[in-house]
C-alpha positions in Angstrom: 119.6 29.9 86.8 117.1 32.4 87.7 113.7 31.9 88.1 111.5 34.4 85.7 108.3 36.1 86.9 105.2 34.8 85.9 103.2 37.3 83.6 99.7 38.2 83.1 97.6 38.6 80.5 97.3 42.2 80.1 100.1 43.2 82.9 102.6 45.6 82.0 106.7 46.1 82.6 107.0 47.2 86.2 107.4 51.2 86.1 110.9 52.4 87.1 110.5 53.8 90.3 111.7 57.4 90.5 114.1 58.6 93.4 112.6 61.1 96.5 113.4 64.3 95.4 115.2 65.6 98.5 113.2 68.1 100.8 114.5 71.1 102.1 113.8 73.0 105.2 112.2 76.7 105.1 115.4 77.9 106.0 117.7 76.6 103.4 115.5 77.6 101.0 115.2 80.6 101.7 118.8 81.0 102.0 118.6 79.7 98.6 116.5 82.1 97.0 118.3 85.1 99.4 121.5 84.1 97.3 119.4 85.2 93.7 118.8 88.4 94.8 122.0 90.6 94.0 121.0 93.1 96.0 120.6 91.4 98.8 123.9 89.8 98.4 125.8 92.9 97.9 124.3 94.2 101.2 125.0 91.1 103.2 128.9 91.4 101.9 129.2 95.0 102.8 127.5 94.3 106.2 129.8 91.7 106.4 132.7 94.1 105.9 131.3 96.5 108.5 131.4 93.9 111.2 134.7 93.2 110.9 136.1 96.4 110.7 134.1 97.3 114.1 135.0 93.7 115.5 138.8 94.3 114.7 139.1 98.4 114.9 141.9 98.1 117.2 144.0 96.4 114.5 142.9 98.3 111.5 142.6 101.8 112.7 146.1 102.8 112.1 145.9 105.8 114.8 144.0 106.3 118.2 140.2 107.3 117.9 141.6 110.4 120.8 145.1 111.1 119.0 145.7 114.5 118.6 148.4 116.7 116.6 147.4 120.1 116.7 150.2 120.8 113.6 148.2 118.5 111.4 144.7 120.2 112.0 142.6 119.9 108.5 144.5 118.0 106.6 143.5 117.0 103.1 143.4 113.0 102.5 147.0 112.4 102.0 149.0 108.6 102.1 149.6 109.3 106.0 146.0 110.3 106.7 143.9 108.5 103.8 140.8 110.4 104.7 142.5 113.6 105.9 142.3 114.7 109.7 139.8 117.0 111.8 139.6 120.3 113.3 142.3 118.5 116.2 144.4 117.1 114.3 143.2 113.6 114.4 143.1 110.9 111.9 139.2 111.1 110.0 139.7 107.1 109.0 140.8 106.1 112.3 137.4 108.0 114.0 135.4 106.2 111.2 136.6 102.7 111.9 135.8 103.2 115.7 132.9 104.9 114.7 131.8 101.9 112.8 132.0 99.9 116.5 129.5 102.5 117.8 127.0 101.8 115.1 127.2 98.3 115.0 126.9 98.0 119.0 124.3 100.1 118.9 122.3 98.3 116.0 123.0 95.6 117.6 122.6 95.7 121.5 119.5 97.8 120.9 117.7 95.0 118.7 118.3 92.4 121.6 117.0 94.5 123.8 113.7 95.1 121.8 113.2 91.8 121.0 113.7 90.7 125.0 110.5 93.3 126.0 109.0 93.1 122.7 108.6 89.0 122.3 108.0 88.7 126.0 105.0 91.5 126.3 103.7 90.4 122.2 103.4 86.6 123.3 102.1 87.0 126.7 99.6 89.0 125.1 98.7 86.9 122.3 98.7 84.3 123.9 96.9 84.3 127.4 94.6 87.1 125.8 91.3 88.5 127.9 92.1 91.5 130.3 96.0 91.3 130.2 95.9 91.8 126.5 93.6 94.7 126.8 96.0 95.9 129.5 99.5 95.5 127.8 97.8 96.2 124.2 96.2 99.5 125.8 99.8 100.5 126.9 101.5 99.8 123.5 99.2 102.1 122.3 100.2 104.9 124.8 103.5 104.6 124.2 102.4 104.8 120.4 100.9 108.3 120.7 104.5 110.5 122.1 106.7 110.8 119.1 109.5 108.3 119.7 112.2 111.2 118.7 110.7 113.2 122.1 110.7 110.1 124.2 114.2 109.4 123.3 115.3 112.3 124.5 113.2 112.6 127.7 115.1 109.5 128.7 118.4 110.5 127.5 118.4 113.9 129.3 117.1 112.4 132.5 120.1 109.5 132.5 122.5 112.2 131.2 121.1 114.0 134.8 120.9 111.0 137.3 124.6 109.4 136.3 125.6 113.2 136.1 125.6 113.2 140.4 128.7 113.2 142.2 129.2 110.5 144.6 126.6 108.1 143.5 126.2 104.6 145.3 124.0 101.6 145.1 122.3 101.3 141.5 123.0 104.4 140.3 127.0 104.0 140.8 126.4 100.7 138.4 124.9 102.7 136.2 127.8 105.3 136.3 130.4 102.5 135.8 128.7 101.1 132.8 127.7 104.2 130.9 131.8 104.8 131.6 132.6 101.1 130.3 130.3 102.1 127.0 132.0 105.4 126.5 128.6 107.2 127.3 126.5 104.7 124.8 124.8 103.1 128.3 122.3 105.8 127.8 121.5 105.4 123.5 120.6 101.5 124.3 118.5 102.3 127.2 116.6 105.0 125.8 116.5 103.5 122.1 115.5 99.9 123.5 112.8 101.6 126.3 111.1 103.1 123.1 111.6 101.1 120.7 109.8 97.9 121.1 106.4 98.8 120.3 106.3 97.3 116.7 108.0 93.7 117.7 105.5 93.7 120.4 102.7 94.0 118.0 104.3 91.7 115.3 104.6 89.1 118.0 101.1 89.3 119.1 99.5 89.1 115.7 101.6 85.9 115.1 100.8 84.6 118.4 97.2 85.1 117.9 97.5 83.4 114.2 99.0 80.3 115.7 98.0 79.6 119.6 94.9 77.3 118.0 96.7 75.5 115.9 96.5 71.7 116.5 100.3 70.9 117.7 99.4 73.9 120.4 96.1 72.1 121.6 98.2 68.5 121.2 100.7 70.0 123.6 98.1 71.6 126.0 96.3 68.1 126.3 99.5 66.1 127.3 100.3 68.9 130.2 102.9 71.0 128.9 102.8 74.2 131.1 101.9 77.7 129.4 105.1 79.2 129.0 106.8 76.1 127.7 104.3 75.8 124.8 105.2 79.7 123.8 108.8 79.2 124.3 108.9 75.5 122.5 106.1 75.9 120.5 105.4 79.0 118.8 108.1 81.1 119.2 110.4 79.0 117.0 107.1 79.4 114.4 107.9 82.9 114.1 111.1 83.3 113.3 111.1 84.3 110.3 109.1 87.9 110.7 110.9 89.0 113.7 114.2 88.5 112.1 113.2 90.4 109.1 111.9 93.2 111.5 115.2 93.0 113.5 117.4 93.3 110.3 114.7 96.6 109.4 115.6 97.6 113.0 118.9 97.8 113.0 119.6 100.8 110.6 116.8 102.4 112.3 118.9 102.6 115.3 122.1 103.9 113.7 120.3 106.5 112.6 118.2 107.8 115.8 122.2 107.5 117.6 123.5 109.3 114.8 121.1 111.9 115.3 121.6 111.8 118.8 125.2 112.6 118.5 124.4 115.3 116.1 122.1 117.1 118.5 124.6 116.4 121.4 122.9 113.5 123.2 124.6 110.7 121.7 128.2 109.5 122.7 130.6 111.2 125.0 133.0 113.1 123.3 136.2 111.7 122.6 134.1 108.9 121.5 133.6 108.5 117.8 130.1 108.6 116.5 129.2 109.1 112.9 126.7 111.3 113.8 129.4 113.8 116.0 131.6 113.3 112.7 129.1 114.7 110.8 128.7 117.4 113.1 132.2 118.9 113.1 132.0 118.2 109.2 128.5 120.2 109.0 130.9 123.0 110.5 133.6 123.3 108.3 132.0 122.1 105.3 132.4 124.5 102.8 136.3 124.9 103.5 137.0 121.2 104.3 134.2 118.7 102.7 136.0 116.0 103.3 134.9 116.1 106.6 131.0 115.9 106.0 131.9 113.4 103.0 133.2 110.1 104.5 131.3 110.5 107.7 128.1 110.6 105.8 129.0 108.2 103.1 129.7 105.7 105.7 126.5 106.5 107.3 124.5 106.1 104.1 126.4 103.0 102.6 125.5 101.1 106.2 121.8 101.9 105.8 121.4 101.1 102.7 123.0 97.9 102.5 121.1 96.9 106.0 117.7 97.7 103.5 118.6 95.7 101.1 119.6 93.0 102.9 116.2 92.9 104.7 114.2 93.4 101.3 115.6 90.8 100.2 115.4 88.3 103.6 112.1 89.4 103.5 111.2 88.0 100.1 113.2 84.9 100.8 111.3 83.9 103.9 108.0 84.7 102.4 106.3 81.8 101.3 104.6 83.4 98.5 107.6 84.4 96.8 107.9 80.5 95.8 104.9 80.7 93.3 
């Protein structure tokens, strides 16, 4: 037998009591809402693709980037060249997929390069404040005023002119041996990343100003934790979100500025594939070969465009209006 509850005058049938609805984190929600947004998605797939093709070129290109036959010079796209060959006889989808490496190490290497000088100047500044960030703001803003295009290649003609020296030693021979290991790109991430930074830096420093009187940031200050450890621990994981939107806006930036690097002459060392150096020999032969100036620059374009939508929509899926 079980015993029965007593009842009350006037009391009512216990309510059932409703589950938790489960909580999810800021980052699988926005993954969540990031999956909505076609766009978005389409660009993330292609991106995808991209990386993979530069990851595994080796495999997929079905000739070497440097290959020449001199009796196959401007060929049309055929089954044994898909996309046709250049002005050398070389194979145009072979140069693309390598090509395709270039753009993605350069996107890439840049950014984490950027986001090393640009977090560490924007959070010491924001956070320490007073004179030093007068005196690193005041520099930002220097670097602000010479157009970044010029500055780029200030730095790129002066490395092109120090590694250039015959018999270098000490630092500059290190420098010679890694421009050579990069197939001339050495030069692109230092001069892209030396210029580059300015914008992180102020992100950074807005978010760090936003957040460094926060309670869990005076909690941590009164129970010792050192200065550094609170930026690194504390509020550099708080924003996240912004810096990786601006380093997904960054990345097409830079395959652009080494495209038009390459274009100009500055870029990659010749026989290394660049979009930008394909799209120069196309540029010449255009009106006789257009194939040469087509898949180039439609690779070129695709890339961009997918990296923009991809951070349109990141950047609506990790803002936390976007949930109203």
């Amino acid at each position: 037998m079980t015993a029965e509850t007593p009842s009350r005058p006037g009391a009512t049938a216990p309510e059932a009591v409703l589950p938790a609805r489960g909580s999810t984190s800021l980052w699988a929600d926005a993954w969540r809402r990031l999956l909505r947004n076609r766009a978005a998605v389409v660009g993330m797939a292609f991106i995808g693709f991209m990386l993979l093709v530069a990851i595994f070129a080796d495999f997929i290109a079905p000739y070497h980037y440097w290959q020449q036959d001199i009796t196959n010079q401007f060929q049309p796209p055929s089954w044994e060249h898909p996309f046709g060959t250049d002005h050398l006889g070389r194979d145009v989808l072979s140069r693309l997929v390598y090509g395709a490496r270039v753009s993605m190490a350069v996107g890439f290497i840049v950014q984490a390069i950027i986001i090393l000088i640009g977090m560490s100047v924007g959070a010491i500044a924001g956070y320490f404040g007073g004179k030093i960030d007068q005196l690193l703001m005041r520099f930002v803003d220097v670097m602000y005023s010479f157009p970044d295009l010029l500055l780029i290649i200030i730095v790129m003609t002066t490395l092109r002119a120090v590694t250039g020296r015959e018999n270098p030693s000490g630092l500059l021979w290190l420098m010679v041996r890694a421009d050579d290991l990069f197939g001339g790109l050495l030069g692109v991430f230092i001069a892209l990343g030396l210029t580059s930074w300015l914008t992180v830096a102020r992100l950074v420093r807005g978010q760090i100003l936003s957040l460094k009187e926060r309670e869990f940031v005076e909690a941590a200050r009164a129970i010792g934790v050192g200065h550094f450890r609170i930026i690194r621990v504390h509020l550099v994981p708080n924003i996240l979100a912004p810096i990786i939107v601006a380093v997904t806006f960054g990345i097409p930036n830079a395959i652009l500025v080494e495209a038009a690097l390459s274009f100009i002459g500055l870029g990659v060392k010749p026989p290394m594939p660049s979009w930008g150096l394909m799209i120069l020999d196309g540029y010449r032969a255009m009106r006789a070969y257009p194939h040469l100036l087509l898949f180039p620059a439609a690779a070129l374009s695709l890339t961009v465009l997918s990296y923009n939508f991809f951070g349109d929509g990141l950047r609506d899926a990790l803002d936390p209006w976007m949930k109203q």
